[in-house]
C-alpha positions as CSV (number, residue, x, y, z in Angstrom):
1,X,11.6,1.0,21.8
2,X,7.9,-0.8,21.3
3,X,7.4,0.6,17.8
4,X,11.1,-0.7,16.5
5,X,10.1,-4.0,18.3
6,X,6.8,-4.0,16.3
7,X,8.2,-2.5,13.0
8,X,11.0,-4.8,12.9
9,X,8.1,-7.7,13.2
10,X,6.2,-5.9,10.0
11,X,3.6,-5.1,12.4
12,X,1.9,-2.6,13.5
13,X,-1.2,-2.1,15.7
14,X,-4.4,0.1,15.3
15,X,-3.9,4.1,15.2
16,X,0.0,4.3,15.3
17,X,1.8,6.6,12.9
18,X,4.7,4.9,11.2
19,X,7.2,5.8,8.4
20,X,7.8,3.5,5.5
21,X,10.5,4.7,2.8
22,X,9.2,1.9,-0.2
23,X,11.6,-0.4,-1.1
24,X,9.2,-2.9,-3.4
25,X,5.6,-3.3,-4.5
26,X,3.7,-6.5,-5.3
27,X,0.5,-5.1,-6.7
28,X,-1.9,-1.7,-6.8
29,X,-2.7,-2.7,-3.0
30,X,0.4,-3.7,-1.9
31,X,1.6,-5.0,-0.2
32,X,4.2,-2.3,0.3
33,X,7.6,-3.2,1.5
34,X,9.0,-1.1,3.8
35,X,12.9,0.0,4.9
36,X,11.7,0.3,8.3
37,X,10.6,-3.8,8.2
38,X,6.3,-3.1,7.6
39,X,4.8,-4.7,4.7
40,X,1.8,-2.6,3.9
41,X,-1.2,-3.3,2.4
42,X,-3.3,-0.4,1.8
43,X,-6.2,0.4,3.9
44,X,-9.5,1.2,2.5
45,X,-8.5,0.0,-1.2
46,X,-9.0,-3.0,-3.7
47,X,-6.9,-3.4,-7.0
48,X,-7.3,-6.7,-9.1
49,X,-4.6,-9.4,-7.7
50,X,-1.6,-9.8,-10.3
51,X,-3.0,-12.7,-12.5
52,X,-6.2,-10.2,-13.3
53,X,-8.8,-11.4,-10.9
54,X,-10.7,-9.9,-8.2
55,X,-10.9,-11.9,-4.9
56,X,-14.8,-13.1,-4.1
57,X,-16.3,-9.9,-1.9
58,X,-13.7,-7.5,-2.9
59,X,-14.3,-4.8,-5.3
60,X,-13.2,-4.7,-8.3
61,X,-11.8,-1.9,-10.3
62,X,-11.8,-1.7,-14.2
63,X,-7.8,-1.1,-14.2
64,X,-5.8,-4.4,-15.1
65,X,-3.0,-5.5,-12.6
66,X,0.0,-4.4,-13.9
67,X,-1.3,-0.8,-14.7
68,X,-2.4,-0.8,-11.2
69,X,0.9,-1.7,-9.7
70,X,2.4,0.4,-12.3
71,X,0.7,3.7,-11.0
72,X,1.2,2.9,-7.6
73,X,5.2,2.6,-7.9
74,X,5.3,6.2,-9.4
75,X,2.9,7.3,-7.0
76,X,5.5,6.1,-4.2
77,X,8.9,7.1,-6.3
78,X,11.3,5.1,-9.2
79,X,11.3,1.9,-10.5
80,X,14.4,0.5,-9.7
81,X,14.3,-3.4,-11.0
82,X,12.3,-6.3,-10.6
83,X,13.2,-8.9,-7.4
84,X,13.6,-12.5,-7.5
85,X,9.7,-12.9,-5.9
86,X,8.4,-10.2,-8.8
87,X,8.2,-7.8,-6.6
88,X,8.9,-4.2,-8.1
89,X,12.0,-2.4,-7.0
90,X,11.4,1.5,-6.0
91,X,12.9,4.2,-5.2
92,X,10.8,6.9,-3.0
93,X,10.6,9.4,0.1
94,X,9.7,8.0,3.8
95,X,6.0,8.3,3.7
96,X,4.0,9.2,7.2
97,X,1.6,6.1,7.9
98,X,-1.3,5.5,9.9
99,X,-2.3,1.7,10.7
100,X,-5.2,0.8,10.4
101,X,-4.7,-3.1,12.2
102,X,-2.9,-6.1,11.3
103,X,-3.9,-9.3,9.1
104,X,-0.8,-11.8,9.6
105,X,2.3,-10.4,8.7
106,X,1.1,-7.2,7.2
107,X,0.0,-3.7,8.2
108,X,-3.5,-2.3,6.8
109,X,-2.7,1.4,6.5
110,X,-3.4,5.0,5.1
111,X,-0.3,6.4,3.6
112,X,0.8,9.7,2.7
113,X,3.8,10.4,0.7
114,X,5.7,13.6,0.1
115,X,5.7,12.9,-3.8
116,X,2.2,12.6,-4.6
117,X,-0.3,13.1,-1.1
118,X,-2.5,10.4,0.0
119,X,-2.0,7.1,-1.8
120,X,-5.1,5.4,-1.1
121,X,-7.3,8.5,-2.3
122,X,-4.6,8.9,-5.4
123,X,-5.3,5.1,-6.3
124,X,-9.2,5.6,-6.2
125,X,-9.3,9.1,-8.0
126,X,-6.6,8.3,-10.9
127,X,-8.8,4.9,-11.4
128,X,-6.8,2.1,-10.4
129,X,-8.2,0.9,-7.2
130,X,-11.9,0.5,-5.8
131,X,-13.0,2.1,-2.9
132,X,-13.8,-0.5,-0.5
133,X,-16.2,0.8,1.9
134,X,-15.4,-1.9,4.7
135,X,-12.2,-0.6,5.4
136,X,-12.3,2.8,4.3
137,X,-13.2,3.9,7.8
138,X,-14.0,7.2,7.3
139,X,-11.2,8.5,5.8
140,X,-11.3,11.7,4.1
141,X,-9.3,12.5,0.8
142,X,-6.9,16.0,0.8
């Protein structure tokens, strides 16, 4: 079907739910790798990128990298080991997604995962992502 066709290309368009079972994590905004094929990154979020710095125009949360990717992979389940690329191994339920659009290979979406609720609004409200008002679209936190 259309949404294999798209997931399988890491892609998927505007309003769509998707699931994504987590199977790494780069940094506190993803992006998220998915069994299903999607790379995530999450929608309406900013964490520092990985060597501590905050892309020009983003905001920029007080939390350092690591502790931001850190809280993200047990928001989303176990660490299970470290890749080749750095990427963080995990373990974790099939989340229910909702894309938000695409930006090249990746998915900009809103997330909710059986473990822990909303990850967006968890990353924002436990400190270790900036709301970015851009892309938040309205979204409203459980």
């Amino acid at each position: 079907d259309l949404i294999s066709l798209l997931l399988a290309a890491s892609v998927v368009p505007a309003g769509q739910l998707f699931d994504c079972t987590p199977t790494a994590v780069w940094d506190g905004d993803g992006p998220i790798w998915c069994a299903e094929g999607a790379h995530i990154r999450l929608s309406g979020i900013a964490a520092r990128e990985m060597d501590g710095t905050c892309r020009p125009g983003h905001p920029c949360p007080a939390a350092g990298p690591i502790a931001a990717r850190d809280h993200l992979v047990a928001l989303l389940g176990k660490r299970s080991g470290v890749r080749p690329t750095g990427h963080i191994s995990v373990r974790g339920p099939t989340m229910r997604c909702r894309s938000a659009g695409a930006g090249g290979n990746r998915t900009a979406a809103f997330c909710t995962s059986p473990r822990s609720g909303d990850i967006s609004c968890a990353m924002v409200r436990d400190g270790y992502a900036a709301r970015w008002d851009r892309y938040w679209q309205g979204h409203r936190c459980q």
